[in-house]
C-alpha positions, 0 to 999 in steps of 0.5 A, spaced: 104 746 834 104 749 841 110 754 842 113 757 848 113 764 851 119 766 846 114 762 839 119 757 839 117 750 839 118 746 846 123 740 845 121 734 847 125 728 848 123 722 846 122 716 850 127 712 847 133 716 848 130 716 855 131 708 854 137 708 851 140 714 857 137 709 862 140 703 859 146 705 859 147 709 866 144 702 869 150 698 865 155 702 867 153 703 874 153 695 875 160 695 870 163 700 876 160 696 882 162 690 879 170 693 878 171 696 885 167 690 888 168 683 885 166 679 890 160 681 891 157 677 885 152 683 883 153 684 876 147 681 872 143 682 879 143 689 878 142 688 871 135 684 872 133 689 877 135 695 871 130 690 867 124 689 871 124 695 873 123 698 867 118 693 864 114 693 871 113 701 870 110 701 865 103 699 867 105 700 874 106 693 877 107 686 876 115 687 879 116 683 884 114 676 879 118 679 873 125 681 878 124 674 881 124 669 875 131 672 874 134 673 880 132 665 881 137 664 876 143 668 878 141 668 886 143 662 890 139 664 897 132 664 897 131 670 903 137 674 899 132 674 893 127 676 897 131 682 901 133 685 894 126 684 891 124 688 897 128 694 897 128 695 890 121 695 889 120 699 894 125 705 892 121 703 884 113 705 887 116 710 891 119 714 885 113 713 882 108 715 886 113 721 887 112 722 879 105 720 879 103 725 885 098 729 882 095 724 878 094 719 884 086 719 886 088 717 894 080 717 896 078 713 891 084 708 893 080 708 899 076 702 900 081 697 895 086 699 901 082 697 907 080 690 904 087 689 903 089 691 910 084 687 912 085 680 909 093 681 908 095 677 915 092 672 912 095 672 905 102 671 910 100 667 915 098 662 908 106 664 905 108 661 912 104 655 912 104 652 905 110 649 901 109 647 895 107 653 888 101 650 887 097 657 889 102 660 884 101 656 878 093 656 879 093 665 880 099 665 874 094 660 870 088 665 872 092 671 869 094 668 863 088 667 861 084 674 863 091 678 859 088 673 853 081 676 853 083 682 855 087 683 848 081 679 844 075 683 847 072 688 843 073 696 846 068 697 851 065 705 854 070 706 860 066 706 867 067 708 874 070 703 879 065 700 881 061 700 888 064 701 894 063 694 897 066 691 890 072 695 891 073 693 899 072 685 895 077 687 890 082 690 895 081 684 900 083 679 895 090 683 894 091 682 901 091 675 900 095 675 893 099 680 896 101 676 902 102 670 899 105 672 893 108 678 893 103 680 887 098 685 891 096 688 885 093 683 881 087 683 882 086 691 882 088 691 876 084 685 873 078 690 876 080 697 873 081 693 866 074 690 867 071 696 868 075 700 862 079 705 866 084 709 862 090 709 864 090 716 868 084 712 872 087 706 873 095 707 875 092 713 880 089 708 883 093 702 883 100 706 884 098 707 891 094 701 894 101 697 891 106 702 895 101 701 902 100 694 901 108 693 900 110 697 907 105 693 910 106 687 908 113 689 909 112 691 917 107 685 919 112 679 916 117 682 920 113 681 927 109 675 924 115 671 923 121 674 927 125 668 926 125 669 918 125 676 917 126 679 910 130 683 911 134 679 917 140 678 912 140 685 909 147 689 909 149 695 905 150 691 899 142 692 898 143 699 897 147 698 891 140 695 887 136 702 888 140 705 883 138 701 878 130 701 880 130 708 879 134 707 872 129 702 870 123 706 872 125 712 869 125 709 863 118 705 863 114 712 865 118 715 860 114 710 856 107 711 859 107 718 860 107 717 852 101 712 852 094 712 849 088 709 852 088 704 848 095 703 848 096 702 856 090 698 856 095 694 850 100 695 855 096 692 861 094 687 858 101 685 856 104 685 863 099 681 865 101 676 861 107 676 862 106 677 870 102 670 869 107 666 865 113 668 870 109 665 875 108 658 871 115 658 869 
């Protein structure tokens, strides 16, 4: 058992009073929000922003599927679902990586972001074009079944991340998922699960690429599409969700930061699966 300076024993907080604190720190903000705004209708949308930020932290992604699925039933407009998703989100990876600093590996996230810098204008020109949600079904069906291997598969000895040119394939295709669907991550994180990589190996990579890939994308709708802005329906009102993403990703890296291999690659698994059957529901 280690011990500090003094010989007595570091206390360590668990995780769950983590959780319990969190949980009930994001409860009270959106009760005050609600009390001193009653008008404004953001109770549960706080609470489902608490809710997936939370899970979403874990293994580091997966979000904006998780949020939406919630606030499609809370939200009656489509853009201001958008815009909220948005703000917290980016407040959520902004922490993280902030949290994660050193443990990033921003060289080796390199050729995954340069592959998705190249192909996410096309994944938005494609969310521009197509209606319909049959790209979503087929890309939550595909995760789905990918999560289930996954959790079945025998361990395997971890790897390296692979060749650079499968890397910028890799990022590319996250271009595309991250434009059209807002989920630039899939694809990284079916890579680094494939590969084996540890915990620390796979968020040092994915956590930045996400955080990148969201301002880009974020920035390029804005001149692609500037009659339909994302965030053209913003007002303060917005602000109020980034207390409840900091609440909620406080908890869930209070989690990973207690996780094993085995257990992340569990956990990534799981969220996987989750992420794939929001996106069928």
């Amino acid at each position: 058992m280690q011990r500090d300076a003094t010989g007595a024993v570091p206390r360590r907080d668990s995780p769950f009073s983590v959780l319990g604190c969190c949980t009930l720190a994001a409860v009270a903000y959106a009760g005050t929000v609600g009390a001193i705004w009653p008008g404004l209708d953001m109770l549960l949308p706080l609470l489902a922003v608490f809710l997936a930020s939370a899970v979403a932290s874990i293994a580091g992604f997966a979000f904006a599927p998780i949020c939406a699925v919630m606030l499609v039933h809370l939200v009656d407009e489509p853009m201001r679902i958008v815009s909220i998703i948005l703000v917290a989100s980016i407040a959520m990876q902004g922490y993280s990586v902030l949290h994660l600093w050193r443990d990033l590996d921003w060289r080796g996230g390199v050729p995954f972001l340069l592959g998705g810098l190249a192909t996410l204008p096309l994944g938005l020109m494609l969310l521009l074009q197509i209606s319909g949600r049959g790209h979503i079904l087929l890309l939550g069906t595909l995760l789905m079944v990918f999560a289930t291997w996954m959790l079945w598969r025998p361990p395997s000895a971890p790897q390296d991340a692979g060749p650079r040119w499968a890397q910028v394939l890799v990022g590319a295709a996250g271009g595309v998922a991250g434009g059209l669907l807002a989920f630039p991550a899939a694809p990284v994180v079916v890579w680094c699960g494939v590969r084996g990589l540890g915990r620390g190996a796979a968020r040092g990579l994915t956590q930045p690429y996400i955080l990148m890939m969201q301002v880009a994308a974020l920035l390029l709708l804005q001149v692609m599409d500037p009659g339909r802005r994302a965030l053209s329906s913003a007002d303060p009102e917005l602000l109020l969700t980034v207390a409840p993403a900091l609440f909620g990703t406080v908890c869930g890296l209070a989690l990973f930061d207690r996780l094993s291999d085995q257990q992340f690659g569990r956990t990534l698994s799981g969220m996987l699966l989750v992420a794939g059957g929001t996106m069928v529901l």
